[in-house]
N, CA, C and O atoms as CSV, one atom per row, in Angstrom:
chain,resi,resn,atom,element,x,y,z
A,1,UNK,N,N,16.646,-46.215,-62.891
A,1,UNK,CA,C,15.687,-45.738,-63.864
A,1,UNK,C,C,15.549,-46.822,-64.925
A,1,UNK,O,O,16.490,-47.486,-65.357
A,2,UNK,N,N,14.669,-46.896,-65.183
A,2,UNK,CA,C,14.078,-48.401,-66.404
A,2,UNK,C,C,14.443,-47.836,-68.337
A,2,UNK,O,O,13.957,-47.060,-69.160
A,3,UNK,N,N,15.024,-48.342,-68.291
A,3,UNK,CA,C,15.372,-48.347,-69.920
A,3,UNK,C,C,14.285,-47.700,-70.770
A,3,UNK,O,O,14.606,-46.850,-71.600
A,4,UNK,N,N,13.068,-48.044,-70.611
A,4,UNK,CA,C,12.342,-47.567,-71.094
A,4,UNK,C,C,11.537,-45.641,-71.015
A,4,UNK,O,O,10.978,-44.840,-71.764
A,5,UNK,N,N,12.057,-45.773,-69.395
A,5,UNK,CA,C,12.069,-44.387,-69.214
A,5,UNK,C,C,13.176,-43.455,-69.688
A,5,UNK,O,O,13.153,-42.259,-69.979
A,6,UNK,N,N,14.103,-44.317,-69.679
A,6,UNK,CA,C,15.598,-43.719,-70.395
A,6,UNK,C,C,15.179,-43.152,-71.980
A,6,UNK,O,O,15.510,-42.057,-72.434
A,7,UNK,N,N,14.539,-43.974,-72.535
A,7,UNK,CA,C,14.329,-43.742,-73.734
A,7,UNK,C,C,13.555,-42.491,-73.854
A,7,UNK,O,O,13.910,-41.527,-74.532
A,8,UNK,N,N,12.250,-42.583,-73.007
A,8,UNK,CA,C,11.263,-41.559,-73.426
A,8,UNK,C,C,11.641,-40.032,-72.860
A,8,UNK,O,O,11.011,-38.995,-73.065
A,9,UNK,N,N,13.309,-40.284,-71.803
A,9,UNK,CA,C,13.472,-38.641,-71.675
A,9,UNK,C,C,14.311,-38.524,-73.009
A,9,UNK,O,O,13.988,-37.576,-73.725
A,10,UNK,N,N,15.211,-39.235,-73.403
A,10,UNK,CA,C,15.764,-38.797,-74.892
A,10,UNK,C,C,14.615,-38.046,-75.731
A,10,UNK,O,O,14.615,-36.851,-76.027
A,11,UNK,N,N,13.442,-39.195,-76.114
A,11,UNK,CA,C,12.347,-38.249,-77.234
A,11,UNK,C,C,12.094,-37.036,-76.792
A,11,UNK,O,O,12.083,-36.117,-77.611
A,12,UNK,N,N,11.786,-36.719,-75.117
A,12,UNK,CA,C,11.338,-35.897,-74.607
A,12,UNK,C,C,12.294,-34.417,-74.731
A,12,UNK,O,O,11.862,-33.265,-74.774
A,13,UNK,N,N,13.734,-34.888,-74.773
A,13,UNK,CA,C,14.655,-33.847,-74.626
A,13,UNK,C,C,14.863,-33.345,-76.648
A,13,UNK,O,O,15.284,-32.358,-77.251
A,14,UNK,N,N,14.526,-34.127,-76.874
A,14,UNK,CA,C,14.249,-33.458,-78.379
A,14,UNK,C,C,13.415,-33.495,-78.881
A,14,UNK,O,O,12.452,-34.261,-78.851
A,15,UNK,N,N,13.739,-32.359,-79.630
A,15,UNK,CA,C,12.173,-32.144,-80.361
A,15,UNK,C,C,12.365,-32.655,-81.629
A,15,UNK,O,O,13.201,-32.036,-82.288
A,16,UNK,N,N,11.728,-33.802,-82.285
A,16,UNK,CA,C,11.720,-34.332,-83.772
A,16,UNK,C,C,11.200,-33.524,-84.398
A,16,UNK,O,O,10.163,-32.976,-84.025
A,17,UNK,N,N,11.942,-33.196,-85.761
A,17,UNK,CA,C,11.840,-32.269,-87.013
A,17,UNK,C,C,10.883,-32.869,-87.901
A,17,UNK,O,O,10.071,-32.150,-88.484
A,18,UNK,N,N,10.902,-34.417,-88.101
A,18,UNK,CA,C,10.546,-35.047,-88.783
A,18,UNK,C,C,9.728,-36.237,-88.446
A,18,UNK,O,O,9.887,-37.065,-87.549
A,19,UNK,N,N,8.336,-36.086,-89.848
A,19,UNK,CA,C,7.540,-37.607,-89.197
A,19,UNK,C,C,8.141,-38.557,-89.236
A,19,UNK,O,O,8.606,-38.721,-90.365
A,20,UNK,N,N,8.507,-39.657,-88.256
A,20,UNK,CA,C,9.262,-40.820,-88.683
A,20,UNK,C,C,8.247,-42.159,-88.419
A,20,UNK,O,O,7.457,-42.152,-87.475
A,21,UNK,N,N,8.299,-42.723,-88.877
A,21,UNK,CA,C,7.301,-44.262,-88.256
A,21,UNK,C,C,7.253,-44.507,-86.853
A,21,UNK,O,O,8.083,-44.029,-86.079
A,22,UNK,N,N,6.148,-45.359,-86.444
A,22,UNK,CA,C,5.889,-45.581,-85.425
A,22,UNK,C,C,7.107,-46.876,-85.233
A,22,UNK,O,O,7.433,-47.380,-84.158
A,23,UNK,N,N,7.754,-47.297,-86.870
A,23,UNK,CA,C,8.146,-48.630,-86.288
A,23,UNK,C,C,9.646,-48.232,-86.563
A,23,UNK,O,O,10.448,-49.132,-86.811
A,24,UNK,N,N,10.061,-46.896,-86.529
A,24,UNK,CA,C,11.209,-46.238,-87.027
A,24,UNK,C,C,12.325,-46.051,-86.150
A,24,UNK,O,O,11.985,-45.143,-85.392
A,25,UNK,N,N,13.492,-46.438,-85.853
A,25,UNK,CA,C,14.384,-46.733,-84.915
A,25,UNK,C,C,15.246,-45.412,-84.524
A,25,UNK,O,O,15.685,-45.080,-83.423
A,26,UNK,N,N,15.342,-44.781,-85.759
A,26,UNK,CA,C,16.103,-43.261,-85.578
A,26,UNK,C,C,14.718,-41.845,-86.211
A,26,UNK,O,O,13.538,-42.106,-86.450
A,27,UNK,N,N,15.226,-40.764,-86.306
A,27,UNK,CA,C,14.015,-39.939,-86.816
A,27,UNK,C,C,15.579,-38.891,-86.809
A,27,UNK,O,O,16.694,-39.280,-86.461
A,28,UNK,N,N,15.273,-37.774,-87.208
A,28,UNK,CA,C,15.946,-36.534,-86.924
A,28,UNK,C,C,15.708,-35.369,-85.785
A,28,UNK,O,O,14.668,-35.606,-85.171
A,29,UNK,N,N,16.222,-34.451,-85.433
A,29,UNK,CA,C,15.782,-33.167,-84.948
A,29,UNK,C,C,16.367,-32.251,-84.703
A,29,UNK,O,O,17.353,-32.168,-85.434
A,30,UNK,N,N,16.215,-30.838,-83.473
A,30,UNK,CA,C,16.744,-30.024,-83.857
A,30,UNK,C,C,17.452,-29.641,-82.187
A,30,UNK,O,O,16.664,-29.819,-81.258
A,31,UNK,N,N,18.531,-29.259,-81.907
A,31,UNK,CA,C,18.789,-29.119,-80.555
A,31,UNK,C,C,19.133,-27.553,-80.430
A,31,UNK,O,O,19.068,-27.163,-81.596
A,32,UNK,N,N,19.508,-26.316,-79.515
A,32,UNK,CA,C,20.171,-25.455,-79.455
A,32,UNK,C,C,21.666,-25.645,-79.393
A,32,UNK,O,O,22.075,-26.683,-78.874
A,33,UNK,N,N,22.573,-24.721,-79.886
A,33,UNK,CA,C,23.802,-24.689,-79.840
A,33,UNK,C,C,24.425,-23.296,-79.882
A,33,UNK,O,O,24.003,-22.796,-80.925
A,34,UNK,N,N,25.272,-22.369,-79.224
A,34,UNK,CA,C,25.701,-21.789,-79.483
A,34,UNK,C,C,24.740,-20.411,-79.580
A,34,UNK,O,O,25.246,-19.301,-79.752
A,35,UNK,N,N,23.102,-20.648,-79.431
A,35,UNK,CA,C,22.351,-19.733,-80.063
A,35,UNK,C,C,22.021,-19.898,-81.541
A,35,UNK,O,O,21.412,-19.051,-82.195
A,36,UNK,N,N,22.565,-21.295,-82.112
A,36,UNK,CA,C,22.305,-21.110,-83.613
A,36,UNK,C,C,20.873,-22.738,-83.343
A,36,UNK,O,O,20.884,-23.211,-82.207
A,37,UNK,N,N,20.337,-23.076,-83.878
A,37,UNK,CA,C,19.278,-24.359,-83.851
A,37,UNK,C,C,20.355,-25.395,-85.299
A,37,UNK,O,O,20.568,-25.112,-86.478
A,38,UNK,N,N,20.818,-26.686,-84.383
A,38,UNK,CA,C,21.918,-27.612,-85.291
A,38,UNK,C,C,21.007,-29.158,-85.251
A,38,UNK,O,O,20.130,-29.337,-84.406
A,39,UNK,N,N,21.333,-30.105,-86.190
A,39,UNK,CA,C,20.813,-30.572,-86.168
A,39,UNK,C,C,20.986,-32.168,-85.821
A,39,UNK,O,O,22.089,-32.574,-86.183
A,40,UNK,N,N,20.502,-32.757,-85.460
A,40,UNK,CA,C,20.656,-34.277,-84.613
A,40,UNK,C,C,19.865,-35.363,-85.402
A,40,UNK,O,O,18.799,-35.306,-86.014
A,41,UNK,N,N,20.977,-36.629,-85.123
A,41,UNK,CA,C,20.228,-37.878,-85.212
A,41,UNK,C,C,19.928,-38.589,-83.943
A,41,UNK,O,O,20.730,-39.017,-83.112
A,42,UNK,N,N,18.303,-38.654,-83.939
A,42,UNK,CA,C,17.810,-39.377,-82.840
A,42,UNK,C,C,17.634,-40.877,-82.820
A,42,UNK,O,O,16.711,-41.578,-83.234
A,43,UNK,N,N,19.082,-41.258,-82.064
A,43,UNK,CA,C,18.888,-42.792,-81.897
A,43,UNK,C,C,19.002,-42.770,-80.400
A,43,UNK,O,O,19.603,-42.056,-79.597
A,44,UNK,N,N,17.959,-44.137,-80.289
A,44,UNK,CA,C,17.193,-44.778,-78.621
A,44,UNK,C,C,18.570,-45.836,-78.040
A,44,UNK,O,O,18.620,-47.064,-77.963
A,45,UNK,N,N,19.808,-44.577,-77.624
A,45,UNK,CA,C,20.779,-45.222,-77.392
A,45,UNK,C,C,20.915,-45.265,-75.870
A,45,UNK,O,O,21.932,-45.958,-75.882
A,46,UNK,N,N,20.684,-45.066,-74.568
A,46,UNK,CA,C,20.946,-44.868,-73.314
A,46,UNK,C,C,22.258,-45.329,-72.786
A,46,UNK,O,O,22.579,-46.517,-72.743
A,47,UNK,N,N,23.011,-44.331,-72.380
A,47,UNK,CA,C,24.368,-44.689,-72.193
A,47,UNK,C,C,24.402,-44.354,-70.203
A,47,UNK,O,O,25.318,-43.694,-69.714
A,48,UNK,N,N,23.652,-44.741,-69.634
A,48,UNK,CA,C,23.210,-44.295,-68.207
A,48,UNK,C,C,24.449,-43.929,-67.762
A,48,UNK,O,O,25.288,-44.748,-68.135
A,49,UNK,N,N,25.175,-42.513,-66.741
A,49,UNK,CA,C,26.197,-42.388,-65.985
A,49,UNK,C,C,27.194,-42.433,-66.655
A,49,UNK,O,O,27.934,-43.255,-66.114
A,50,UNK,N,N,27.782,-41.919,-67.762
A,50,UNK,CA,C,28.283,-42.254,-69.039
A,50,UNK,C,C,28.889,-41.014,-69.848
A,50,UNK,O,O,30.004,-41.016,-70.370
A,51,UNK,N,N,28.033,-40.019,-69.869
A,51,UNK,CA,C,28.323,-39.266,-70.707
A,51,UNK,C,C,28.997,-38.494,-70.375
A,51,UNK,O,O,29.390,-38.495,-69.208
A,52,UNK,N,N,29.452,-37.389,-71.405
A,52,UNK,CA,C,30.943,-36.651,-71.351
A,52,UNK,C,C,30.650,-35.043,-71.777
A,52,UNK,O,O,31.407,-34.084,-71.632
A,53,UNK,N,N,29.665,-35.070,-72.194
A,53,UNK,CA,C,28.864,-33.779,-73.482
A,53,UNK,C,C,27.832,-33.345,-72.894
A,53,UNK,O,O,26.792,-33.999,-72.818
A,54,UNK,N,N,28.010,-32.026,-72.337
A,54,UNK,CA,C,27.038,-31.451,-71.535
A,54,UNK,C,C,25.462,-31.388,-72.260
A,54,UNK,O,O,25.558,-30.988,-73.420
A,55,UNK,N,N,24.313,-31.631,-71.928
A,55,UNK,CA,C,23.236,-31.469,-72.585
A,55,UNK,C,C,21.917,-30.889,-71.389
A,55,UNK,O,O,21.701,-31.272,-70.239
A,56,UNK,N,N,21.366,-30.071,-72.038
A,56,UNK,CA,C,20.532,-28.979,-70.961
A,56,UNK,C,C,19.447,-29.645,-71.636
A,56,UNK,O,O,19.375,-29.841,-72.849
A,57,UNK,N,N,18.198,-30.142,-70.328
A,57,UNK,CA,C,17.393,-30.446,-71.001
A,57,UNK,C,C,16.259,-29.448,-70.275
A,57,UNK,O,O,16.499,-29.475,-69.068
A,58,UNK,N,N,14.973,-28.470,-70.588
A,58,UNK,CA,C,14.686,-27.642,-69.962
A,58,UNK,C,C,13.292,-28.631,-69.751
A,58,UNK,O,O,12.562,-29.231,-70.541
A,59,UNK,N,N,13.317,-28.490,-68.424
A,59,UNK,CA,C,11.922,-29.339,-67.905
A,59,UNK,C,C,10.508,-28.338,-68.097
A,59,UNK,O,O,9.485,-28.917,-68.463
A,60,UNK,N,N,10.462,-27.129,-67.900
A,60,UNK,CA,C,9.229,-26.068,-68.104
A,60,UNK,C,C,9.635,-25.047,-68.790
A,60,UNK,O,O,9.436,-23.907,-68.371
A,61,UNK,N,N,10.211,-25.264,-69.846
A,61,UNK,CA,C,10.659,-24.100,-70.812
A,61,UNK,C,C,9.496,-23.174,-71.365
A,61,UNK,O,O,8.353,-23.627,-71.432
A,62,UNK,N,N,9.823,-21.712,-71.811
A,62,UNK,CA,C,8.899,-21.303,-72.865
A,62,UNK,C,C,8.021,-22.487,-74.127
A,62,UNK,O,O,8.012,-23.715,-74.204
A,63,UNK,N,N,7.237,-21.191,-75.130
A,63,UNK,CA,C,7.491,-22.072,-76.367
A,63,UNK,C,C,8.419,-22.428,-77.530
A,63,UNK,O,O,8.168,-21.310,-77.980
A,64,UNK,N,N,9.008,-22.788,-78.165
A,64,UNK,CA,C,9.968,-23.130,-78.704
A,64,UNK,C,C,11.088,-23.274,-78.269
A,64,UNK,O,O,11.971,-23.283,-79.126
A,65,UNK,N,N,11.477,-23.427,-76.949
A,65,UNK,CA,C,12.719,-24.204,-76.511
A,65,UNK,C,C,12.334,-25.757,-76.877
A,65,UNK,O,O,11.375,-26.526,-76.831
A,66,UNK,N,N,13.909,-25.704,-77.326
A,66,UNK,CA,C,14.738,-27.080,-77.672
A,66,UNK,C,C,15.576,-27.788,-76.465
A,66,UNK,O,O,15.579,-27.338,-75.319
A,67,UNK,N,N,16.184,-28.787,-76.814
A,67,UNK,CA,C,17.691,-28.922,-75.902
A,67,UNK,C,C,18.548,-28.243,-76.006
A,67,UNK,O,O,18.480,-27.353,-76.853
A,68,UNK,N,N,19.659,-28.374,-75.225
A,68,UNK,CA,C,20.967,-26.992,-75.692
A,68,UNK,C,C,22.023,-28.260,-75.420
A,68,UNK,O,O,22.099,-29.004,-74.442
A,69,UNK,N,N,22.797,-28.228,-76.630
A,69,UNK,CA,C,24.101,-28.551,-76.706
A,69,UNK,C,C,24.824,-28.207,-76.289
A,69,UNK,O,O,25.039,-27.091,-76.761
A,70,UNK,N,N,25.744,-28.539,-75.307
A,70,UNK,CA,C,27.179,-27.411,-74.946
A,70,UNK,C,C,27.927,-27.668,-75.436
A,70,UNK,O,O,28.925,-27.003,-75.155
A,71,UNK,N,N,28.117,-28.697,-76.455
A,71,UNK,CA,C,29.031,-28.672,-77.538
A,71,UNK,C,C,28.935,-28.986,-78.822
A,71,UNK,O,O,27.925,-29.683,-78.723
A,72,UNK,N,N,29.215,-29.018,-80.030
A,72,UNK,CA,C,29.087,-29.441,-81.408
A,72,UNK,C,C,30.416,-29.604,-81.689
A,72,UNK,O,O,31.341,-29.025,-81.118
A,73,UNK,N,N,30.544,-30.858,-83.086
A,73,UNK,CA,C,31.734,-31.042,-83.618
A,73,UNK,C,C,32.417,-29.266,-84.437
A,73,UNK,O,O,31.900,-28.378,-85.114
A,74,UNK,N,N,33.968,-29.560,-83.785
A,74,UNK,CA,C,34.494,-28.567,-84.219
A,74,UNK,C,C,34.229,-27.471,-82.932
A,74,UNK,O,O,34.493,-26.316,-83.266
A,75,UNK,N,N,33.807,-27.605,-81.675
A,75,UNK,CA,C,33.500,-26.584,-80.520
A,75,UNK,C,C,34.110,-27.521,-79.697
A,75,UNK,O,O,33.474,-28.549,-79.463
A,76,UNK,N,N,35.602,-27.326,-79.039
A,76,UNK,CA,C,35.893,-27.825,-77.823
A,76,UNK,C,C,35.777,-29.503,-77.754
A,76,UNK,O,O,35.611,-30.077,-78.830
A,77,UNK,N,N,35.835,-30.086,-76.867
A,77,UNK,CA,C,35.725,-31.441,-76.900
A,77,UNK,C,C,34.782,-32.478,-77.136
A,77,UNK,O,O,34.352,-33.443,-76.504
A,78,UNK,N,N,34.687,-32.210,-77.721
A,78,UNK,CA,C,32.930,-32.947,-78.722
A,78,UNK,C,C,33.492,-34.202,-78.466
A,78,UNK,O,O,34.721,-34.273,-78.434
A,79,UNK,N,N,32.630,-35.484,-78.224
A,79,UNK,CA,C,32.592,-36.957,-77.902
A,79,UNK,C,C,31.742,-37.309,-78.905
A,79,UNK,O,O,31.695,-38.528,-78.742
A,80,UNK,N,N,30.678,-36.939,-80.308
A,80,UNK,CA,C,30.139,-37.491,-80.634
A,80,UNK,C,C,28.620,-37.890,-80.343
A,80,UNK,O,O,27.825,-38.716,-80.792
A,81,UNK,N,N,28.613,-36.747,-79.229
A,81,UNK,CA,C,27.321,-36.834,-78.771
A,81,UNK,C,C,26.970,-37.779,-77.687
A,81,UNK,O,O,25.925,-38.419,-77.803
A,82,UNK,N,N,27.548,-37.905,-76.889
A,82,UNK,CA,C,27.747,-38.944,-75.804
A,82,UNK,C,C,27.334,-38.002,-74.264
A,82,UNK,O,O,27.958,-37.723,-73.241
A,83,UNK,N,N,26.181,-37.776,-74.693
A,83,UNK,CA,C,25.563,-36.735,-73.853
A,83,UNK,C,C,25.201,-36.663,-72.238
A,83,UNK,O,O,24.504,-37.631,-71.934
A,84,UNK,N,N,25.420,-35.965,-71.343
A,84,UNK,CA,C,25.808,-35.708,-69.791
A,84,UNK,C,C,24.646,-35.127,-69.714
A,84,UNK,O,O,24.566,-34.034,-70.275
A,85,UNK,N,N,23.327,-35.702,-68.965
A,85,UNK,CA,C,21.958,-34.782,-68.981
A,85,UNK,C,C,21.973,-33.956,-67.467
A,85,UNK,O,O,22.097,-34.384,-66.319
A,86,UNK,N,N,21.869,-33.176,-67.776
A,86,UNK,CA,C,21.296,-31.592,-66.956
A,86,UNK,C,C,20.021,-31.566,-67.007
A,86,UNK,O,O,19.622,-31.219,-68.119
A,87,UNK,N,N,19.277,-31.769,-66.326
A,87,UNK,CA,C,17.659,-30.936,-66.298
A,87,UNK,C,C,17.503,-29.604,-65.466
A,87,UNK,O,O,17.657,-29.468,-64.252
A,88,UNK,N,N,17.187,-28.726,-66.334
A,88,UNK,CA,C,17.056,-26.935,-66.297
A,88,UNK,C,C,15.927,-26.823,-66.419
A,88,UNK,O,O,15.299,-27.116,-67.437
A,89,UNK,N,N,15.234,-26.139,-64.849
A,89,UNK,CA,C,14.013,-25.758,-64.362
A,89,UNK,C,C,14.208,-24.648,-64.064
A,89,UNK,O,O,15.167,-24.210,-63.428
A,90,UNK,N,N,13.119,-23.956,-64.589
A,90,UNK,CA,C,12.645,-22.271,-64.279
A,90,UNK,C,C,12.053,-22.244,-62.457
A,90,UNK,O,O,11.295,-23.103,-62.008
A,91,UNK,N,N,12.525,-21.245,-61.757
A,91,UNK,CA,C,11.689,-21.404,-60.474
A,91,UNK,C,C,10.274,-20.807,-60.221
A,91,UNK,O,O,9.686,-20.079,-61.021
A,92,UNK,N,N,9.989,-21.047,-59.494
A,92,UNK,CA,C,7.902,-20.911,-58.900
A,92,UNK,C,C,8.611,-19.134,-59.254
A,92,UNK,O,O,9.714,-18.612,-59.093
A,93,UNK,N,N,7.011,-18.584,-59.902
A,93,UNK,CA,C,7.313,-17.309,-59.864
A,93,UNK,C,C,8.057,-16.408,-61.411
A,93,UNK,O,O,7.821,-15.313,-61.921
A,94,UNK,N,N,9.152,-17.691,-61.794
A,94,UNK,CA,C,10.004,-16.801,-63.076
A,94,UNK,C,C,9.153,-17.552,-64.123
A,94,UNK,O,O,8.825,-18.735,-64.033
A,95,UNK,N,N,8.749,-16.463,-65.418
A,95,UNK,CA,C,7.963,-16.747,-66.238
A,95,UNK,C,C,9.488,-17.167,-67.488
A,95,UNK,O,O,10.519,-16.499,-67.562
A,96,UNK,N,N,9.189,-18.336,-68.257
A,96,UNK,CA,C,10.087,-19.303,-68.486
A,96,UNK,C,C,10.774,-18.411,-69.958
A,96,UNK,O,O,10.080,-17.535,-70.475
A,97,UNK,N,N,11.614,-18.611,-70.301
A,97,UNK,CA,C,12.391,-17.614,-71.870
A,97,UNK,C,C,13.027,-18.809,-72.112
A,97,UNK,O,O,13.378,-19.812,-71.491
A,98,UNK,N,N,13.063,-18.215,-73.588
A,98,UNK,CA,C,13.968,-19.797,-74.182
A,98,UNK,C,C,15.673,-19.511,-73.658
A,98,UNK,O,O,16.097,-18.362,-73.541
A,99,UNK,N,N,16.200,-20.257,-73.486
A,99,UNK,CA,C,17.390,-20.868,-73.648
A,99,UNK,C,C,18.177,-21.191,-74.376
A,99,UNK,O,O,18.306,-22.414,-74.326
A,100,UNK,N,N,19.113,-20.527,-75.395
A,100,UNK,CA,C,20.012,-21.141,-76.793
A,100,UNK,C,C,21.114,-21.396,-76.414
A,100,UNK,O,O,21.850,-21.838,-77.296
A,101,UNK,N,N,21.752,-21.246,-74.949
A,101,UNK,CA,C,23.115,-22.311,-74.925
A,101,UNK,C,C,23.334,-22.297,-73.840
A,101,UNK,O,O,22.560,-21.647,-73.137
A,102,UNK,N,N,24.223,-22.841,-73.339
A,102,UNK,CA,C,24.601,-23.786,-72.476
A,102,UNK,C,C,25.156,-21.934,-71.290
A,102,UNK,O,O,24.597,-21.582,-70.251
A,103,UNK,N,N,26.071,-21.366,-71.838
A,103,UNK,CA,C,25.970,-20.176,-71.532
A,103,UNK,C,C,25.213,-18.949,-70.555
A,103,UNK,O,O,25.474,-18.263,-69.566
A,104,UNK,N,N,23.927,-19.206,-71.689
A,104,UNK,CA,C,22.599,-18.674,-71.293
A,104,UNK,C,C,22.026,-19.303,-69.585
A,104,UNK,O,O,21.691,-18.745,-68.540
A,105,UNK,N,N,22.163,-20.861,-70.079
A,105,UNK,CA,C,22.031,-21.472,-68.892
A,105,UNK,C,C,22.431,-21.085,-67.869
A,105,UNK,O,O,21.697,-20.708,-66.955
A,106,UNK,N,N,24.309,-21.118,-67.818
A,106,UNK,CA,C,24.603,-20.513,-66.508
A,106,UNK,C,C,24.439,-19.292,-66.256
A,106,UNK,O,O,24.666,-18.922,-65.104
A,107,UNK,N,N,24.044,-18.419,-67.158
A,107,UNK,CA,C,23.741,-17.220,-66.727
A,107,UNK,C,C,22.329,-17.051,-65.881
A,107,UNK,O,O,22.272,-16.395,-64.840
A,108,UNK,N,N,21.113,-17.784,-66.515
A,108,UNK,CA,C,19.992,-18.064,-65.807
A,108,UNK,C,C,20.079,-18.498,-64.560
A,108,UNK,O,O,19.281,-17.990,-63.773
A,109,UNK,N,N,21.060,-19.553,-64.016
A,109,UNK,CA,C,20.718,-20.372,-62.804
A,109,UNK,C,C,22.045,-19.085,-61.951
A,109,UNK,O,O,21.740,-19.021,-60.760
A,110,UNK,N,N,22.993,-18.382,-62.179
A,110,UNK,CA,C,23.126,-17.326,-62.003
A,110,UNK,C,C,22.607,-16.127,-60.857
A,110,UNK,O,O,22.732,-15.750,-59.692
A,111,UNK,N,N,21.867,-15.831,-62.283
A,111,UNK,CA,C,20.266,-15.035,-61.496
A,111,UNK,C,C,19.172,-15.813,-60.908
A,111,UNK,O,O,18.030,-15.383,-60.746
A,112,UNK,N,N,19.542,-16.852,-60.634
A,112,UNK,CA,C,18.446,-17.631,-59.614
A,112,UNK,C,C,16.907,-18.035,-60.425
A,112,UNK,O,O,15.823,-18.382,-59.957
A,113,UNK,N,N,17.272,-17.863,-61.532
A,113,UNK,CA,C,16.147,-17.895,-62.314
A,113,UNK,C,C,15.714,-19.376,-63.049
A,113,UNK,O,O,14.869,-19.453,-63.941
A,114,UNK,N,N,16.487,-20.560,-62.477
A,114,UNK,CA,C,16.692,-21.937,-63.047
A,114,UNK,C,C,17.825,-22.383,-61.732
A,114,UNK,O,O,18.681,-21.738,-61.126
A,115,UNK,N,N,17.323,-23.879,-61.646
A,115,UNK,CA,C,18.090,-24.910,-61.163
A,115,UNK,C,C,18.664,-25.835,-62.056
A,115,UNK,O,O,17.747,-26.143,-62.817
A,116,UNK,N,N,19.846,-26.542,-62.428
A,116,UNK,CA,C,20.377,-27.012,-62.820
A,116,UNK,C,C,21.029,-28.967,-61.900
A,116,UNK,O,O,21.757,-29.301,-60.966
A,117,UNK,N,N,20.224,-29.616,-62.881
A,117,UNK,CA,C,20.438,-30.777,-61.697
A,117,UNK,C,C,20.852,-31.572,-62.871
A,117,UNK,O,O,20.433,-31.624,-64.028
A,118,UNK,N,N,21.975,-32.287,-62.115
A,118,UNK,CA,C,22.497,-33.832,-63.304
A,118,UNK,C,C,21.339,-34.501,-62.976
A,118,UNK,O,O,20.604,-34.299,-62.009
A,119,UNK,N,N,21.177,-35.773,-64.354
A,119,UNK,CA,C,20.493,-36.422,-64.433
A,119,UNK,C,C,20.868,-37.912,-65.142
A,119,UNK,O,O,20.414,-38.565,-66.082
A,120,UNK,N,N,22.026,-38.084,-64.090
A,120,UNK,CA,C,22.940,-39.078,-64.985
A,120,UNK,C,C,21.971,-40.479,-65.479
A,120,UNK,O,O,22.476,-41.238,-66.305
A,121,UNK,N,N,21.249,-40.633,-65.200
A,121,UNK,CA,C,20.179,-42.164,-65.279
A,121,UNK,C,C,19.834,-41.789,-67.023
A,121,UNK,O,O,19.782,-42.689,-67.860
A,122,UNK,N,N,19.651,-40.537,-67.318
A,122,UNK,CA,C,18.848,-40.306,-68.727
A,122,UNK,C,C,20.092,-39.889,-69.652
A,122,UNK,O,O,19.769,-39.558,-70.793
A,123,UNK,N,N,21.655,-39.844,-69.304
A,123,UNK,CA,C,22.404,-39.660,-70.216
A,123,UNK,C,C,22.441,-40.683,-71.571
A,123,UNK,O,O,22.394,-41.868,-71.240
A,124,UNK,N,N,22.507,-40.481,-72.838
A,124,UNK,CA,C,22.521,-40.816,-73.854
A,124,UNK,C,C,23.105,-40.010,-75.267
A,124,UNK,O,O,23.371,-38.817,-75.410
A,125,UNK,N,N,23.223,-41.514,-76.564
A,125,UNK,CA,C,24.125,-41.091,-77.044
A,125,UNK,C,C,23.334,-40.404,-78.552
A,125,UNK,O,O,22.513,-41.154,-79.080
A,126,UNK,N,N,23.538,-39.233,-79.123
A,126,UNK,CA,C,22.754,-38.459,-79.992
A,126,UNK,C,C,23.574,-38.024,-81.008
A,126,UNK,O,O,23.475,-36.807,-80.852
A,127,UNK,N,N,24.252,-38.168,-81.859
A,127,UNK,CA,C,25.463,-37.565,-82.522
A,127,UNK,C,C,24.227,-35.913,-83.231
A,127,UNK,O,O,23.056,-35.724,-83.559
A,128,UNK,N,N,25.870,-34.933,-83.083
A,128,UNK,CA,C,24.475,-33.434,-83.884
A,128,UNK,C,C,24.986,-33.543,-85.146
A,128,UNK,O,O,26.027,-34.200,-85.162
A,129,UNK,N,N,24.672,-33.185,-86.081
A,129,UNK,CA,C,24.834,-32.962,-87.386
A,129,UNK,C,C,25.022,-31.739,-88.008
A,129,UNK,O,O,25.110,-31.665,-89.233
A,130,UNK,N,N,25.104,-30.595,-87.148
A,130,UNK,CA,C,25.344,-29.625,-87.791
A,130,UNK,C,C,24.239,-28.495,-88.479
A,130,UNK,O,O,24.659,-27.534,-89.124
């Protein structure tokens, strides 16, 4: 996968909170955690095959799904955001609901209602903020 595509699933897997410049290297945003919405610094770090920190990224989500964290500092083994990408697809047929954790997830793919595929090429590094 090309660096550059690396990059644009990071933007893609979050949603920026904030306008940042076109010539702006980091921005902020907002990921799921726990069911609570925590908050992230978005830096264009690609750590390909790498990561350690589960991260759900939902390819055809409702509206207002985010990413889902499966972990935050102070929850279990947090790395700092050194993120392990999952892409979580709704199947032909299931009409899409948001997703607030990692949890939810396995409960969805569960009920057959989502596939769950690594996506080690787009892992990268995002620290959350809380």
């Amino acid at each position: 996968m090309s660096k550059a595509f690396a990059v644009s699933m990071i933007v893609g897997v979050v949603v920026i909170g904030a306008s940042v410049p076109a010539s702006a290297s980091t921005g902020k945003g907002n990921l799921f955690h726990d069911g609570a919405v925590v908050g992230t610094v978005v830096v264009p770090v690609g750590i390909a095959g790498q990561g350690t920190d589960p991260f759900y990224s939902v390819t055809n989500g409702a509206a207002g799904q985010l990413g889902i964290a499966g972990v935050a500092p102070g929850d279990g083994p947090y790395h700092g955001g050194a993120w392990q990408v999952f892409s979580v697809t709704f199947g032909a047929g299931v009409t899409p609901y948001v997703l607030t954790s990692d949890e939810a997830v396995m409960a969805a793919q569960q009920t057959g209602d989502v596939t769950v595929t690594r996506t080690a090429a787009a892992d990268f590094r995002c620290p959350v903020t809380a």
